[in-house]
Residue, then its C-alpha position, 0 to 999 in steps of 0.5 A: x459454530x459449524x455452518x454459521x455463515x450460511x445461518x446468518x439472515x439480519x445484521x445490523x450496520x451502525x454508522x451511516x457515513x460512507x463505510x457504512x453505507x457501503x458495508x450495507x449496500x454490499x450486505x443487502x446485495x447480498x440478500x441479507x436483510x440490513x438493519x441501519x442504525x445511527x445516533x442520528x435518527x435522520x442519518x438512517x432515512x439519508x442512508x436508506x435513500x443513498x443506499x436505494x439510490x445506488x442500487x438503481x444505478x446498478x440496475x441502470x448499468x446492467x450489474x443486477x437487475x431491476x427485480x433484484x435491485x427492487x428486492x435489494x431495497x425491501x430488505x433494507x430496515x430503518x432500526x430505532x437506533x443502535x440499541x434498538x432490540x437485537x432479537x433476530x440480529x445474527x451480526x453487528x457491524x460497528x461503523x463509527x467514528x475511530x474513537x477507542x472509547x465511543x468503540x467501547x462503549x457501544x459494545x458493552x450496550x450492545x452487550x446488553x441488548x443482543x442475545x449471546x449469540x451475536x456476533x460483533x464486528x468493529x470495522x476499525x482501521x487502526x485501533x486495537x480489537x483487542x482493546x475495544x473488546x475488553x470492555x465487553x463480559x465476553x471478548x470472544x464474541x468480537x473481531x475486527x471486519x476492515x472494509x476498503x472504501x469504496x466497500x462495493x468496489x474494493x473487495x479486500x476484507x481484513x478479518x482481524x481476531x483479538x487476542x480472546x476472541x473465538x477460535x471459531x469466528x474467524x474462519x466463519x466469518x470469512x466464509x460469510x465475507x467471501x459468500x458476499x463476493x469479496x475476498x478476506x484475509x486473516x490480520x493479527x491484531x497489530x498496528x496497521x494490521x496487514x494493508x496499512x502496515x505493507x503500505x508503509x514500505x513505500x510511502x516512508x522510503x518516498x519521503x526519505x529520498x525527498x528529504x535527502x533532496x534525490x528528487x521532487x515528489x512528481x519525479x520520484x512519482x514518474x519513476x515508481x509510475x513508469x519503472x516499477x508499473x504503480x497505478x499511482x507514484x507515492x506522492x499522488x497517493x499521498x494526495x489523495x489519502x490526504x496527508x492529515x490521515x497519513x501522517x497519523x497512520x504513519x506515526x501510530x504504527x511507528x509507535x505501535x511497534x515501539x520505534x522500529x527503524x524501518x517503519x520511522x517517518x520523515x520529518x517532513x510530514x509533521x510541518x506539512x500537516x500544520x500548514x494544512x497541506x492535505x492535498x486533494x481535499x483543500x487543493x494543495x499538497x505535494x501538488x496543487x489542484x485546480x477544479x480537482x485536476x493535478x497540477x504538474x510541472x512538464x519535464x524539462x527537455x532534454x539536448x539533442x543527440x551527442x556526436x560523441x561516443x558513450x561507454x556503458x557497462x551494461x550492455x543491454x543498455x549498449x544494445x538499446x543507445x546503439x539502436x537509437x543512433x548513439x555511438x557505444x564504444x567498449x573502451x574507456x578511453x579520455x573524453x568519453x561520457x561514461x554510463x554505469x548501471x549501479x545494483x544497491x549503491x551510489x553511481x559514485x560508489x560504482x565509478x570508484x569500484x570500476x577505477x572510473x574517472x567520477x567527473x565523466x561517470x552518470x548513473x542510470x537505474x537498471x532496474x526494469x531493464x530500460x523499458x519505459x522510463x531511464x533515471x538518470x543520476x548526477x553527482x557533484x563531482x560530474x562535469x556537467x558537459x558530460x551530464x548532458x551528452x550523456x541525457x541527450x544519448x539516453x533521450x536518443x532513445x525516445x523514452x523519457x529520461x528523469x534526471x536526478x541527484x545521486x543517492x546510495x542506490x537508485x530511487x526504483x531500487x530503494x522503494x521497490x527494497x523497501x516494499x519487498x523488505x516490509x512484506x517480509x518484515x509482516x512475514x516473518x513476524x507471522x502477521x499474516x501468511x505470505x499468500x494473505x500478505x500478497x493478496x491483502x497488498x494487490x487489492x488494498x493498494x493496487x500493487x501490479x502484483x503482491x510484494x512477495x511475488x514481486x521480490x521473487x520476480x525482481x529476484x530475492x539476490x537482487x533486492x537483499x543486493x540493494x538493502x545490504x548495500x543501503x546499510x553499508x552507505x548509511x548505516x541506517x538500520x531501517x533498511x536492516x533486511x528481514x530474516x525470512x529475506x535472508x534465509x530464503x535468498x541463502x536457501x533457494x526458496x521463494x518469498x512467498x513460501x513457508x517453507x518447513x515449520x515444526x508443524x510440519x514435522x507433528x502431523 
């Protein structure tokens, strides 16, 4: 229907928790006039104060002014209730509880009470749009509209067509979406859709490498902080979604795509469920809080500088130990500690391939080229002699040095793989374009910068390098590389190209 945003003046929001209560605040802001309706009749008058509430303290912050706010408030409407009468409503936005069935039924009354010309908006984060709108005698009027909490703030919207919905919505709803000030992106109808899906690359790949034993959740969450730029290491986010919630998602979308490999979750999740450890929201989880501050253990400190001489095969790490003091030599001769900087494989596997003696060989990630943090890795054949002169020269440095066990590649390397290999996954499968996935992923994850873009900066080579060598190590096929990886590394292009497709060859 041409020029529909721009037509739309009511909608209705049902649900008052906090998604609705933000999808309203965003709408009325806006200048649309919000209908709120709940099945409790008190929740709409909470709702409407909360709402009032919020938009003061905008004003009082200079984000929009006291006339604005005061307008904002006048459009906001107390409905009867979810199936109040609809003449005048251009959109209903469903914010219920994620219940296949309660989603289901709403619609079909819905249905029956709003003019053919509504549309319906279900604001589902995991359930199938649609499964919600068979119930419905016309589908096509349906889609799925993912806000992010918090709604205000966070202005990526999934905007997700069921298998029969309108071909004309999706592009109009979008433009109504981006007329609010947010920015939408267009999902298939999968499990996860396009956020929830990307965001397993790293937090599954975080929980293997813990139940491998490689390292404690706060230094797998220092590297991926410090090495890789995250605002939050994956186990702090973990805290903070709660891992009840996660762990659904992650099995749900596991199952959702029938067992795929790369998306398998770890055992560990399951136990730590069932002993209630949630993390923020109880206090405990892969960190204990108190008063809501996280509790983590210093790290530990590392020897004084060695007198003895390293040798390394890198030599920007050359450059940066002799900087700090440390005698670097560019002969492997007895008694000297021995760096290596392993691309996709186990500093054991690396000392082999270089005729290196293991039990004087330590690995250190060059991943990020030796910037903020140095991972050091110990495998149980080194001399622990060798160990710590080699972390006392690292430490020489002044950068922090996290000391871990060997694993088949570096841990930087691994979920920086399996990040990158998830987005192409999405990619390939046509789930969303490249450009959607790479915004879809920096504004609903707050990624320093979208997946593909980072392969590409990373270099496509270097992350097919790591996930081909996983393969070799373990034979796991959950780090199988993706064919839009594999082609676009043989062909030269960039990951967050399409490329040629038939289409073009048609028009």
């Amino acid at each position: 229907m041409e020029k529909w945003a721009e037509q739309v003046g009511r909608i209705r929001v049902i649900g008052t928790g906090v998604m609705g209560r933000g999808i309203v605040q965003l709408a009325v802001t806006a200048g649309l006039e919000v209908e709120l309706a709940d099945a409790r009749p008190d929740a709409v008058g909470e709702a409407i104060e909360h709402v009032g509430a919020m938009l003061g303290k905008l004003a009082s912050k200079g984000k929009i002014t006291e006339e604005a706010a005061e307008s904002a408030r006048g459009r906001l409407i107390a409905a009867e209730g979810p199936l109040a009468p609809a003449e005048g409503v251009d959109l209903v936005i469903e914010a219920v509880r994620e219940d296949l069935e309660i989603k289901r039924t709403l619609f079909a009354e819905l249905e029956r009470v709003c003019g053919p010309d509504t549309v319906f908006a279900t604001n589902t984060s995991s359930l199938s749009v649609t499964e919600i709108g068979a119930a419905l005698t016309d589908p096509g009027r349906l889609l799925g509209l993912h806000f992010f909490n918090p709604v205000p703030l966070m202005r990526l919207v999934e905007v997700v067509p069921g298998a029969r919905t309108a071909a004309w919505l999706p592009p109009a709803v979008t433009e109504l979406v981006r007329g609010w000030g947010h920015e939408p992106v267009l999902a298939r109808d999968a499990p996860g859709f396009l956020v929830n899906h990307a965001g397993r690359g790293l937090g599954t790949e975080a929980l293997q490498i813990l139940a491998e034993g490689i390292a404690s959740p706060a230094e797998v969450d220092r590297v991926a902080r410090d090495v890789l730029g995250l605002k939050l290491g994956p186990f702090e986010l973990l805290d903070l979604t709660g891992l009840d919630v996660s762990h659904a998602v992650l099995e749900s979308i596991w199952s959702g795509f029938h067992g795929e490999p790369r998306l398998r979750p770890s055992w560990l999740t399951r136990p730590r469920v069932a002993a209630g450890l949630f993390g923020r929201k109880n206090g405990e989880g892969f960190y204990s809080y108190v008063d809501g501050q996280q509790q983590v253990e210093p790290e530990p400190a590392p020897p004084e500088a060695p007198a003895t001489p390293v040798w390394v095969d890198d030599e920007r790490l050359g450059t940066l130990l002799s900087s700090a003091g440390i005698q670097v030599v560019h002969s492997a001769y007895p008694d000297t500690v021995l760096i290596v900087s392993p691309i996709g494989s186990s500093t054991v596997d690396a000392a082999r391939a270089a005729g290196l003696p293991a039990e004087r060989v330590v690995g250190v990630d060059p991943l990020g080229g030796y910037g903020k943090r140095l991972t050091l890795s110990v495998h149980p054949a080194l001399d622990p002699a060798a160990g710590r002169t080699a972390w006392g020269a690292l430490a020489a440095t002044g950068l922090p040095v996290t000391v871990v066990r060997d694993g088949p590649a570096p841990i930087a390397q691994r979920l920086l793989a399996s990040i990158v290999n998830t987005a192409c996954f999405i990619a390939g499968q046509r789930l969303a374009t490249p450009e959607d996935i790479d915004t879809a992923v920096r504004l609903g994850l707050g990624y320093p910068r979208g997946p593909l873009t980072w392969g590409d900066e990373a270099g496509a080579d270097l992350v097919l390098r790591v996930l081909r060598g996983l393969v070799a190590s373990t034979g796991d096929q959950r780090y199988r590389p993706s064919a839009w990886l594999t082609e676009r590394v043989t062909l030269g292009l960039s990951l967050a190209s399409t490329g040629t497709t038939p289409a073009d060859l048609l028009s």
